[in-house]
Chimera marker file (.cmm) of the C-alpha trace (Angstrom):
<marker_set name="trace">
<marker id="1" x="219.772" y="279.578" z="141.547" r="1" g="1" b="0" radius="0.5"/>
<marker id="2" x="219.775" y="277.513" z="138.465" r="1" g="1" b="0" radius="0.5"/>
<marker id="3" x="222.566" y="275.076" z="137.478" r="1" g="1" b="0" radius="0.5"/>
<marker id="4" x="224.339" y="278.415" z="135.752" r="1" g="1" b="0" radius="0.5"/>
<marker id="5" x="223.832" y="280.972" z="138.484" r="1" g="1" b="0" radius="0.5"/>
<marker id="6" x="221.140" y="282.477" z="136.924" r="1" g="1" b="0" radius="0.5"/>
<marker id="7" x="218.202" y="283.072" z="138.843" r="1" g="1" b="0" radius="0.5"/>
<marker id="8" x="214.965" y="281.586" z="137.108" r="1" g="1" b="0" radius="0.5"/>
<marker id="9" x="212.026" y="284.519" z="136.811" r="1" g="1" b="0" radius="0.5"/>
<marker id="10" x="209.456" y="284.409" z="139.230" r="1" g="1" b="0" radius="0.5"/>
<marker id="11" x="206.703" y="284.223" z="136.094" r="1" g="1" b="0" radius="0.5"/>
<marker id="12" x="208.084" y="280.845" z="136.123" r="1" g="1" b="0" radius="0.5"/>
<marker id="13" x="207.010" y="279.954" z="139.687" r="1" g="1" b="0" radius="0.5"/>
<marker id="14" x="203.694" y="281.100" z="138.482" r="1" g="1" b="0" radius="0.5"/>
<marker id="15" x="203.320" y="277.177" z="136.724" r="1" g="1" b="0" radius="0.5"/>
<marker id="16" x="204.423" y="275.554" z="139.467" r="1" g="1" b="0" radius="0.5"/>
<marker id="17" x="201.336" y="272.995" z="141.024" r="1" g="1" b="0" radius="0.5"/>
<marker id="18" x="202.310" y="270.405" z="144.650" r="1" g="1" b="0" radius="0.5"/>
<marker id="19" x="201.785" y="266.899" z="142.038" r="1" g="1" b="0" radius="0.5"/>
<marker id="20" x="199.804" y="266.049" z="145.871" r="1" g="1" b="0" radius="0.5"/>
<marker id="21" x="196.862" y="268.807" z="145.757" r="1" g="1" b="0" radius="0.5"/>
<marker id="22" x="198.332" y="270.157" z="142.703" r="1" g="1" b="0" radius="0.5"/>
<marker id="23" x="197.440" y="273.715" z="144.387" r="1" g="1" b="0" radius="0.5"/>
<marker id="24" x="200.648" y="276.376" z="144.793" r="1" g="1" b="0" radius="0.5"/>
<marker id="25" x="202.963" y="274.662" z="146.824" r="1" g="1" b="0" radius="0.5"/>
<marker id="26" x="202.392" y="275.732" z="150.537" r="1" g="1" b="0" radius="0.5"/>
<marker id="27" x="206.039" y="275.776" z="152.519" r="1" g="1" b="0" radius="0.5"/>
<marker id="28" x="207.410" y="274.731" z="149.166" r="1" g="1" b="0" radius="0.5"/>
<marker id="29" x="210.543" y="271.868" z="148.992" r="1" g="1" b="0" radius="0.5"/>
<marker id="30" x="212.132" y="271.107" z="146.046" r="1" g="1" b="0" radius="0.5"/>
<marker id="31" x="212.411" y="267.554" z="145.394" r="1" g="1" b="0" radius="0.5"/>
<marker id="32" x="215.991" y="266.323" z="144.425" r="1" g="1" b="0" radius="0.5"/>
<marker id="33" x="215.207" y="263.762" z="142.150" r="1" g="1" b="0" radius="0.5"/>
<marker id="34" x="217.705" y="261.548" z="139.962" r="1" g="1" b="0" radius="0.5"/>
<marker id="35" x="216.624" y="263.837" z="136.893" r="1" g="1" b="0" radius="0.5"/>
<marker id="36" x="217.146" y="266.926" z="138.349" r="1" g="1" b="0" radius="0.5"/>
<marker id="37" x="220.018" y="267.464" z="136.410" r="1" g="1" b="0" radius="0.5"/>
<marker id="38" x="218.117" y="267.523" z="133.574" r="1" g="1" b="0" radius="0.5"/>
<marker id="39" x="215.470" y="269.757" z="134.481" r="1" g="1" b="0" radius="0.5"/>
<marker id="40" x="213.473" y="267.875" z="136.519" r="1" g="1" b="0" radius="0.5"/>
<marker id="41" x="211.601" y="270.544" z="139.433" r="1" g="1" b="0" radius="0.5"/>
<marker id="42" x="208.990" y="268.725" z="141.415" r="1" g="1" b="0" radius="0.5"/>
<marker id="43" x="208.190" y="271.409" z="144.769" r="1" g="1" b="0" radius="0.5"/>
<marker id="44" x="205.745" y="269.946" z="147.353" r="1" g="1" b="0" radius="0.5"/>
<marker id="45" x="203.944" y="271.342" z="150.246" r="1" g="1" b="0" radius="0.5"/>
<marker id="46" x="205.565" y="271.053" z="153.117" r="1" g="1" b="0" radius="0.5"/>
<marker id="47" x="203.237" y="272.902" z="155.962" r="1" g="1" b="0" radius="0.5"/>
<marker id="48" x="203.741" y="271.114" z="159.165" r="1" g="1" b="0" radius="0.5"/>
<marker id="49" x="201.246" y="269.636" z="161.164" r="1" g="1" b="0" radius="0.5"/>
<marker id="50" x="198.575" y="272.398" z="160.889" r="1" g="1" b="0" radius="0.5"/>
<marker id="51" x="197.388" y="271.471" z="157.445" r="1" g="1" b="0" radius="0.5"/>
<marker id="52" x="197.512" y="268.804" z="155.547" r="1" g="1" b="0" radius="0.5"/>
<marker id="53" x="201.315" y="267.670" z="154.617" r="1" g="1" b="0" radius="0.5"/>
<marker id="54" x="202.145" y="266.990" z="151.133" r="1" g="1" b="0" radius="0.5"/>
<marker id="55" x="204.963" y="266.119" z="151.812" r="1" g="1" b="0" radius="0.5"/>
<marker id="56" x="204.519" y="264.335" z="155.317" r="1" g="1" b="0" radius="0.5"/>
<marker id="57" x="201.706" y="261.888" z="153.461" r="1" g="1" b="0" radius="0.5"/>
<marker id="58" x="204.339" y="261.732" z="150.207" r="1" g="1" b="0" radius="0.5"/>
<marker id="59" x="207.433" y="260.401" z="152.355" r="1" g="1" b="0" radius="0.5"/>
<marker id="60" x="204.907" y="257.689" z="153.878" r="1" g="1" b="0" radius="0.5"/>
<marker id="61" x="203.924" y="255.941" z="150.939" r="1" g="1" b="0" radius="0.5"/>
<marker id="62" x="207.079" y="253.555" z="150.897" r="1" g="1" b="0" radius="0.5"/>
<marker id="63" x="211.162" y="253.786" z="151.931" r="1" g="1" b="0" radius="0.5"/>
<marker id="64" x="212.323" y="254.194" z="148.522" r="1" g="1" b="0" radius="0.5"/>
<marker id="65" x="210.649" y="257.861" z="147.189" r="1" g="1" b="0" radius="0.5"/>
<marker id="66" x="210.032" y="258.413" z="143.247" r="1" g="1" b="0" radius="0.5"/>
<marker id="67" x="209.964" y="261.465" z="142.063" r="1" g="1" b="0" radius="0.5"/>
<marker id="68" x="206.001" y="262.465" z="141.457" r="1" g="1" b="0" radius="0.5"/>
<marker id="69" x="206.661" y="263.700" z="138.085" r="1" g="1" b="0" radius="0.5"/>
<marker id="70" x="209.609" y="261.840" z="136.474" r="1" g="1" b="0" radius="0.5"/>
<marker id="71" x="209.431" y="258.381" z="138.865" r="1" g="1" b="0" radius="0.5"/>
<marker id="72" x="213.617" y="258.944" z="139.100" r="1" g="1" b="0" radius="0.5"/>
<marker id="73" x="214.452" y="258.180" z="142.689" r="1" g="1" b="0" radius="0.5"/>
<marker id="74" x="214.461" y="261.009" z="145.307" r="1" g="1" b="0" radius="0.5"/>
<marker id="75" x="217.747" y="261.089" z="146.611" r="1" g="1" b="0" radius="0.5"/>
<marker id="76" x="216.562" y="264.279" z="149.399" r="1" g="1" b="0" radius="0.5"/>
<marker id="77" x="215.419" y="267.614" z="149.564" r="1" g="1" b="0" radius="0.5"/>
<marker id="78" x="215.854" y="271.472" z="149.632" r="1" g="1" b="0" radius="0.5"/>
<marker id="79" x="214.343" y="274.842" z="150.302" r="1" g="1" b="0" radius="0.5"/>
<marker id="80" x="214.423" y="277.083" z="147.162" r="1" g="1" b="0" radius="0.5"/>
<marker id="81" x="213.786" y="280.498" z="149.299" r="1" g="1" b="0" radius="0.5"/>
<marker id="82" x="212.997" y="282.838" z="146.525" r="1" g="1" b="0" radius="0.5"/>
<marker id="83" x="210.530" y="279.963" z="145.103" r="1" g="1" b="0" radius="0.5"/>
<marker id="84" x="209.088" y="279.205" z="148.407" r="1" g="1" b="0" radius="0.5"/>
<marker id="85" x="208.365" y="283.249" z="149.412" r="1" g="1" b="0" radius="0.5"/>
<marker id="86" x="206.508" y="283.882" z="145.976" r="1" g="1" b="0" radius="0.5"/>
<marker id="87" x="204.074" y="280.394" z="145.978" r="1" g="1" b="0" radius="0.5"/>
<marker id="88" x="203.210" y="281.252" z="149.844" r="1" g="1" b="0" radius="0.5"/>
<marker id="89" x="201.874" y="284.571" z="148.664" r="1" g="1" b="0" radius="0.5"/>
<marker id="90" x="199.753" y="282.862" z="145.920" r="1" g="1" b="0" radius="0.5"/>
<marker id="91" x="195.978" y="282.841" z="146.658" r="1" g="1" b="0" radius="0.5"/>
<marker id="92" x="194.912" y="279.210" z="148.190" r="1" g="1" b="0" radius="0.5"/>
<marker id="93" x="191.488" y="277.702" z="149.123" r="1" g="1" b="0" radius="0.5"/>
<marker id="94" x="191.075" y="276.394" z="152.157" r="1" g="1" b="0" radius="0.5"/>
<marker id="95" x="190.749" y="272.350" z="152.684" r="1" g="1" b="0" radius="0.5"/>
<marker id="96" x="188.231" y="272.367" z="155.251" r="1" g="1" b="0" radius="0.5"/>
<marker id="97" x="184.942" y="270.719" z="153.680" r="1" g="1" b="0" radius="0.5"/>
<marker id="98" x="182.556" y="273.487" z="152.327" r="1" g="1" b="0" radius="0.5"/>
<marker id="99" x="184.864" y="276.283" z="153.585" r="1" g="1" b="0" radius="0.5"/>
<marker id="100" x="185.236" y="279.049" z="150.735" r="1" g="1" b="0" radius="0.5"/>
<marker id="101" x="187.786" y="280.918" z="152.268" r="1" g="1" b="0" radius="0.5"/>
<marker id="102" x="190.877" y="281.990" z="149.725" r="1" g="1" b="0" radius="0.5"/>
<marker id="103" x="193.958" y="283.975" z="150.551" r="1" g="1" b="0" radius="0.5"/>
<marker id="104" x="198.069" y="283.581" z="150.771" r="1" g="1" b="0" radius="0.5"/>
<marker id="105" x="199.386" y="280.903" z="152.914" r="1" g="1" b="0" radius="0.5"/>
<marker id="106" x="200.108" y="283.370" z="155.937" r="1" g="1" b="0" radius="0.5"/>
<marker id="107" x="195.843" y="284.361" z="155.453" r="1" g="1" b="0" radius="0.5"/>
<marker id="108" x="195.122" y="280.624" z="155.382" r="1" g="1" b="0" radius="0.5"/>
<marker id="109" x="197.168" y="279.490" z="158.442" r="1" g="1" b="0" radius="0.5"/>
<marker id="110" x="195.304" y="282.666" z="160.299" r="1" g="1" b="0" radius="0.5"/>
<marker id="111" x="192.047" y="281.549" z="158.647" r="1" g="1" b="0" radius="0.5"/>
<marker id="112" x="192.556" y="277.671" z="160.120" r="1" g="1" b="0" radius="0.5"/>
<marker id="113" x="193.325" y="278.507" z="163.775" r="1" g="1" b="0" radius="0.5"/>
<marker id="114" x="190.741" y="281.194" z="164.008" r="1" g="1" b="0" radius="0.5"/>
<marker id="115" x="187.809" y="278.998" z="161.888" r="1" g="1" b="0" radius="0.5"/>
<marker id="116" x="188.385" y="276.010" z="162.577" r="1" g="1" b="0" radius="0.5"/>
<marker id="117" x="190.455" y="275.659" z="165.333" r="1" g="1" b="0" radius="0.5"/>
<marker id="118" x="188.915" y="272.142" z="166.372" r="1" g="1" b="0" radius="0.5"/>
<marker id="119" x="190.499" y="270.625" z="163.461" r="1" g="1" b="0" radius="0.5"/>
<marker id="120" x="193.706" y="271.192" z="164.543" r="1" g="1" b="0" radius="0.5"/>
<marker id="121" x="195.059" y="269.388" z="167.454" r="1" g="1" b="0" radius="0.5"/>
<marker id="122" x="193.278" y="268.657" z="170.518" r="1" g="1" b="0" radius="0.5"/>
<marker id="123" x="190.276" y="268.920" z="171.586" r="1" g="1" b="0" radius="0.5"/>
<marker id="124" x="189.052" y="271.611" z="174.163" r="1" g="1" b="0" radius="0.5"/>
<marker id="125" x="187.229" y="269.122" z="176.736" r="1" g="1" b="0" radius="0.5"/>
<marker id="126" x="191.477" y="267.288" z="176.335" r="1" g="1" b="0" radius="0.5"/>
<marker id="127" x="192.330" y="269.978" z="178.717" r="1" g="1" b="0" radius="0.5"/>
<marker id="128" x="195.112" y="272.689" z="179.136" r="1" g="1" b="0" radius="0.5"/>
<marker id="129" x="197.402" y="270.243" z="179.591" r="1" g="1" b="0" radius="0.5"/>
<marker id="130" x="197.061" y="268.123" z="176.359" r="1" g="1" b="0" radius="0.5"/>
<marker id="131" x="196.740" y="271.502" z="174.746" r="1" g="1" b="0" radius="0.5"/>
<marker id="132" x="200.583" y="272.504" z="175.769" r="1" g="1" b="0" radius="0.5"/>
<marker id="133" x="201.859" y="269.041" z="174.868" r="1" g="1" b="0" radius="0.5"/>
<marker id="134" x="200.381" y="269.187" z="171.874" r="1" g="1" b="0" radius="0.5"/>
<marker id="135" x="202.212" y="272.821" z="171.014" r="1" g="1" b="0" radius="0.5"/>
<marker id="136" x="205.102" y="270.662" z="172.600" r="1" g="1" b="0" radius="0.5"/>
<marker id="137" x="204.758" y="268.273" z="169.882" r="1" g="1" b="0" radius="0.5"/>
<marker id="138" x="204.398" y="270.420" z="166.845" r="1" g="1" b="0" radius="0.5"/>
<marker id="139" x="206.935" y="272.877" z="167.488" r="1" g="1" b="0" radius="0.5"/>
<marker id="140" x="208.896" y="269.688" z="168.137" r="1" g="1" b="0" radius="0.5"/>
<marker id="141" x="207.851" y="268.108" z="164.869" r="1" g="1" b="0" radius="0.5"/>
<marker id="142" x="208.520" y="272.365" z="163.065" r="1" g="1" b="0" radius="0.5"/>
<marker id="143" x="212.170" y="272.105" z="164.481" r="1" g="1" b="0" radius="0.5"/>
<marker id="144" x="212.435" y="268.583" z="162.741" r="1" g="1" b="0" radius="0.5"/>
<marker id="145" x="211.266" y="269.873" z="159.229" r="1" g="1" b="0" radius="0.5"/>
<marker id="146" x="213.859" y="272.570" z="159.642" r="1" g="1" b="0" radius="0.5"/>
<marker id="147" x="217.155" y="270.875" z="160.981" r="1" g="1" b="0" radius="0.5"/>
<marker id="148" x="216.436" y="268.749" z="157.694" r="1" g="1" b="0" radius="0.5"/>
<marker id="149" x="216.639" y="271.820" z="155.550" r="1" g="1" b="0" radius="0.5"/>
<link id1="1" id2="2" r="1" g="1" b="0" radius="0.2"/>
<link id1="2" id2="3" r="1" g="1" b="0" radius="0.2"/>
<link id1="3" id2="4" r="1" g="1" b="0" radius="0.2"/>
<link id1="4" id2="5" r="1" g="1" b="0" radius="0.2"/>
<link id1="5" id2="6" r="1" g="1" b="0" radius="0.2"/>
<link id1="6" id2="7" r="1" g="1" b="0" radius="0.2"/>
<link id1="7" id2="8" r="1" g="1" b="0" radius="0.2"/>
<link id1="8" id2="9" r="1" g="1" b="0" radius="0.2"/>
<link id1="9" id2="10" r="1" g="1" b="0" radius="0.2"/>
<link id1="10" id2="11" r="1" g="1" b="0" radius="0.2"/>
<link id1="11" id2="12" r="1" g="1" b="0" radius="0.2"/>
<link id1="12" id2="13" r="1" g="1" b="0" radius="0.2"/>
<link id1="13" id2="14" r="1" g="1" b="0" radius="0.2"/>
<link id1="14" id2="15" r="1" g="1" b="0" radius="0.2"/>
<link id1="15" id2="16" r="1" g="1" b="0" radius="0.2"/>
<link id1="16" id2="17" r="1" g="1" b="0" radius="0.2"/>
<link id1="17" id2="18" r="1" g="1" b="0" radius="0.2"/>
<link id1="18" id2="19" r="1" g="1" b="0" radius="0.2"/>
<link id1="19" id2="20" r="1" g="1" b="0" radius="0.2"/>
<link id1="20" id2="21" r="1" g="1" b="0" radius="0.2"/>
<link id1="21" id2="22" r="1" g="1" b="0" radius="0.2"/>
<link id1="22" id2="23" r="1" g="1" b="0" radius="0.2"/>
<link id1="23" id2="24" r="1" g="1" b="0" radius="0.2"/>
<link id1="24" id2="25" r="1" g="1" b="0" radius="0.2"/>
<link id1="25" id2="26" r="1" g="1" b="0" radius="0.2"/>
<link id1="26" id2="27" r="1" g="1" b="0" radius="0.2"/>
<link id1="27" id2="28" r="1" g="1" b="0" radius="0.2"/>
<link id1="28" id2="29" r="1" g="1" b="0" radius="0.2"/>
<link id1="29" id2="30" r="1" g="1" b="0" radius="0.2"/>
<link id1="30" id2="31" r="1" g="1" b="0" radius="0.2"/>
<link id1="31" id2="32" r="1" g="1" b="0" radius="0.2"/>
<link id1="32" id2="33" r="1" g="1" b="0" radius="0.2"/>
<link id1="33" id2="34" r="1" g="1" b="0" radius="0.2"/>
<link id1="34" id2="35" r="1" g="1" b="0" radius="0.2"/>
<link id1="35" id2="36" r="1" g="1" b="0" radius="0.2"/>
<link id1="36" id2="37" r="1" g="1" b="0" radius="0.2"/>
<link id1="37" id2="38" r="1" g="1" b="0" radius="0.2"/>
<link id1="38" id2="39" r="1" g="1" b="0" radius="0.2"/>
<link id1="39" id2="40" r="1" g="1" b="0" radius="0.2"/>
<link id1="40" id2="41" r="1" g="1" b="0" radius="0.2"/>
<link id1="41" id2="42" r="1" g="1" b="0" radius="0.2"/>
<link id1="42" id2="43" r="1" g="1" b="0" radius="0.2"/>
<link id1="43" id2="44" r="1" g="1" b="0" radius="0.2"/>
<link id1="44" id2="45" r="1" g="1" b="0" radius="0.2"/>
<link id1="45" id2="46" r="1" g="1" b="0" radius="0.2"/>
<link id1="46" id2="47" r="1" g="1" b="0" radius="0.2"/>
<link id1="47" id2="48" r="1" g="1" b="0" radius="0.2"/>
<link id1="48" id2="49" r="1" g="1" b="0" radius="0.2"/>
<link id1="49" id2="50" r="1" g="1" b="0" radius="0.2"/>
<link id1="50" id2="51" r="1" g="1" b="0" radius="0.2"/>
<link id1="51" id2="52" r="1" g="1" b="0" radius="0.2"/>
<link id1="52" id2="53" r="1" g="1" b="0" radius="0.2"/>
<link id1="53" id2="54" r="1" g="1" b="0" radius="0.2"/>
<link id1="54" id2="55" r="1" g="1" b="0" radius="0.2"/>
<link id1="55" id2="56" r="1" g="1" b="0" radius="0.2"/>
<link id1="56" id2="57" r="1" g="1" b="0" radius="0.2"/>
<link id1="57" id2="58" r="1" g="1" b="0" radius="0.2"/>
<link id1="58" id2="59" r="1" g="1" b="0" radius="0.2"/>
<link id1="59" id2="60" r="1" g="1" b="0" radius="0.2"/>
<link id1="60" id2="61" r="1" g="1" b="0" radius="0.2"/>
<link id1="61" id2="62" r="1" g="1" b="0" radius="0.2"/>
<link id1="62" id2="63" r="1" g="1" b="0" radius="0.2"/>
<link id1="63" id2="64" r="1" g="1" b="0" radius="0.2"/>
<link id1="64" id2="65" r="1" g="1" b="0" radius="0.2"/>
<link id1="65" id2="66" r="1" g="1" b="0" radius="0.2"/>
<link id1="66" id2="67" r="1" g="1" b="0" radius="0.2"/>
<link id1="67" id2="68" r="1" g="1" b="0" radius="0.2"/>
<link id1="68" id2="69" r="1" g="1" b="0" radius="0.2"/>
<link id1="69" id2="70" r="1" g="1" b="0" radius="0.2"/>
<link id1="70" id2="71" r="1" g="1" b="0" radius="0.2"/>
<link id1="71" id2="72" r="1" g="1" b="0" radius="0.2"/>
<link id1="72" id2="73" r="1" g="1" b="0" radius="0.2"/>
<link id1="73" id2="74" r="1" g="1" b="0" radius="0.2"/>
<link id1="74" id2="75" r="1" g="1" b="0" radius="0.2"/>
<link id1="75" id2="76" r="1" g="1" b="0" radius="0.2"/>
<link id1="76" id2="77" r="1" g="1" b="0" radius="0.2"/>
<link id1="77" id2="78" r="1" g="1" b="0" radius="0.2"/>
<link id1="78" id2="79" r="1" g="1" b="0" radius="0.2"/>
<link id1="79" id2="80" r="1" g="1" b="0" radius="0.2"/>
<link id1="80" id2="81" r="1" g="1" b="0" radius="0.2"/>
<link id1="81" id2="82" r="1" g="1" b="0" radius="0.2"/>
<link id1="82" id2="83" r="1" g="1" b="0" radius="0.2"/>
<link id1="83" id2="84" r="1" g="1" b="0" radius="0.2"/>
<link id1="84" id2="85" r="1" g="1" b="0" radius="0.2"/>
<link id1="85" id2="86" r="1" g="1" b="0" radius="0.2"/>
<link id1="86" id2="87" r="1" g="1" b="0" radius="0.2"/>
<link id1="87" id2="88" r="1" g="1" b="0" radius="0.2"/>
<link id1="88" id2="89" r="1" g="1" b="0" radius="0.2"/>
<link id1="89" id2="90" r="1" g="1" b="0" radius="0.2"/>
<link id1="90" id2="91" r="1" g="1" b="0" radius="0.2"/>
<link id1="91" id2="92" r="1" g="1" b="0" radius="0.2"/>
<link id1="92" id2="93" r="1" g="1" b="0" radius="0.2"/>
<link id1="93" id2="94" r="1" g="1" b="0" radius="0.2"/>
<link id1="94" id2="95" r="1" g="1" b="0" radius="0.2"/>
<link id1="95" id2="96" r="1" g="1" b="0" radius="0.2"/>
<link id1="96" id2="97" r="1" g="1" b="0" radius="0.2"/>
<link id1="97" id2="98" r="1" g="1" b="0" radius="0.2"/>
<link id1="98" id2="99" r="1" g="1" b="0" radius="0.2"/>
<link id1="99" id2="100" r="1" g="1" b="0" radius="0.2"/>
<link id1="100" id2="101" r="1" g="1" b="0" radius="0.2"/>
<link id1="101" id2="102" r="1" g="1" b="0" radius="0.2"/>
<link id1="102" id2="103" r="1" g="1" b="0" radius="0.2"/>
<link id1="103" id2="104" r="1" g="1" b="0" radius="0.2"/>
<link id1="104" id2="105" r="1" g="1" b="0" radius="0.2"/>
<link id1="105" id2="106" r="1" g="1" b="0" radius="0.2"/>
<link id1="106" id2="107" r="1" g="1" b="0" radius="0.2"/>
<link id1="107" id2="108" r="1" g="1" b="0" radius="0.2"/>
<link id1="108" id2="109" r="1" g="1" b="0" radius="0.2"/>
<link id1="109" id2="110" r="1" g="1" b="0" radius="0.2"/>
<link id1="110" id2="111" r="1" g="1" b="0" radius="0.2"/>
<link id1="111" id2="112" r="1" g="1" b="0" radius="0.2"/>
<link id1="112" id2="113" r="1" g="1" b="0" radius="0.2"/>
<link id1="113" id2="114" r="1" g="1" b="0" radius="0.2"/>
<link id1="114" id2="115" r="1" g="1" b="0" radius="0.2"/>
<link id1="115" id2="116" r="1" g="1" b="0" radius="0.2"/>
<link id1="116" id2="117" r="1" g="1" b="0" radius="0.2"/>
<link id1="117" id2="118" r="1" g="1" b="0" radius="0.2"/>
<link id1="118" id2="119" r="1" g="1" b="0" radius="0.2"/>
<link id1="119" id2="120" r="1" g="1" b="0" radius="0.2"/>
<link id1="120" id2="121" r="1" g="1" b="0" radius="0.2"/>
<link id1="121" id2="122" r="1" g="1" b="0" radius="0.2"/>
<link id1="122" id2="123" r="1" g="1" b="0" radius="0.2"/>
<link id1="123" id2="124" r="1" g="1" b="0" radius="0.2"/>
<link id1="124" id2="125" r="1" g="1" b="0" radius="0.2"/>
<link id1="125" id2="126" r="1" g="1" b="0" radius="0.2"/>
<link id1="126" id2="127" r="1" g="1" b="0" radius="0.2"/>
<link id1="127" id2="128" r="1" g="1" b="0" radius="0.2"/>
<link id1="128" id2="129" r="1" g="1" b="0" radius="0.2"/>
<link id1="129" id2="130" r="1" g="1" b="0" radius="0.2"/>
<link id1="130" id2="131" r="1" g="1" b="0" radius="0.2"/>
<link id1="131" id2="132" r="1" g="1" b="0" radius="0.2"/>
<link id1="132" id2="133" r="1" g="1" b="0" radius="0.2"/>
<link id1="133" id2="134" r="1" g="1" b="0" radius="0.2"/>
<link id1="134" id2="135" r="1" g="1" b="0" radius="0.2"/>
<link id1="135" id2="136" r="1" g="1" b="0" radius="0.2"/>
<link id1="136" id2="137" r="1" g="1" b="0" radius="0.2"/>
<link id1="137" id2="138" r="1" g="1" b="0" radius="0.2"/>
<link id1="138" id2="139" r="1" g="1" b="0" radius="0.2"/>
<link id1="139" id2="140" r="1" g="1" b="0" radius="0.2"/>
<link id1="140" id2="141" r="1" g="1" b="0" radius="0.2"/>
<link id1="141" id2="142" r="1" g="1" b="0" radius="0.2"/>
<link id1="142" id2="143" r="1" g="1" b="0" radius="0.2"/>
<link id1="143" id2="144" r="1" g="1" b="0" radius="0.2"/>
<link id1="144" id2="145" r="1" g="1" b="0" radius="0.2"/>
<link id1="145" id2="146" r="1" g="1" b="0" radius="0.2"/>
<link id1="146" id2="147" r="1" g="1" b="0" radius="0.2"/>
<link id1="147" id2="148" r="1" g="1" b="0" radius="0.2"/>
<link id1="148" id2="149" r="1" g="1" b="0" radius="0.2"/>
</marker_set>
């Protein structure tokens, strides 16, 4: 919902870029910036550990956050549902190297743990048991992300 209560069309979603890998925002967050009020909309990926975090590598870069777009400080965070839903059905690429796979971000999540399933996490001569702490650890680090929210 905008600042009036009226919804904002989804054709207007259809702009939006992540100002990290300016693709469709994966997981999209809305960026509550000190201009917001004046129309200021910078949405991020926010994906977990599985792929590569926008947002994760954005809140690392120093303790005081400026807004990608307008430089206004980021003063925190939300989901925007209806906004999130459509980008994560927009068609994506996949990161990995020379990988041309494309789909939505459900596809691409498939796509990553069935392709390339080495790139994410440990590896298989770790062992079963590094590979259930590491599940440990991002379902951990998934419950994190979403108390936030």
């Amino acid at each position: 919902m905008s600042q009036k209560g009226v919804e904002k069309p989804l054709e207007e979603y259809e702009k939006v870029r992540c100002p990290i890998c300016m693709e469709h925002p994966h997981q999209a967050i809305l960026l509550l910036c000190s201009s917001h009020d004046k129309g200021c909309r910078p949405y991020i990926c926010d994906t977990g550990r599985n792929h590569s975090n926008c947002f994760s590598m954005f809140r690392n870069t120093r303790k005081k956050l400026l807004c990608p777009l307008c430089r206004g400080k980021v003063h925190d965070w939300t989901v925007d549902a209806r906004a999130q839903h459509f980008m994560n059905h927009k068609t994506r690429t996949c990161a990995n190297g020379t990988c041309t796979f494309s789909g939505s971000y459900m596809d691409l999540e498939h796509h990553v743990r069935m392709v390339h399933p080495s790139d994410v996490g440990p590896s298989g001569s770790d062992g079963p048991v590094s590979e259930n702490v590491w599940m440990d650890l991002e379902n951990y680090l998934n419950q994190l992300n979403l108390s936030h929210r």
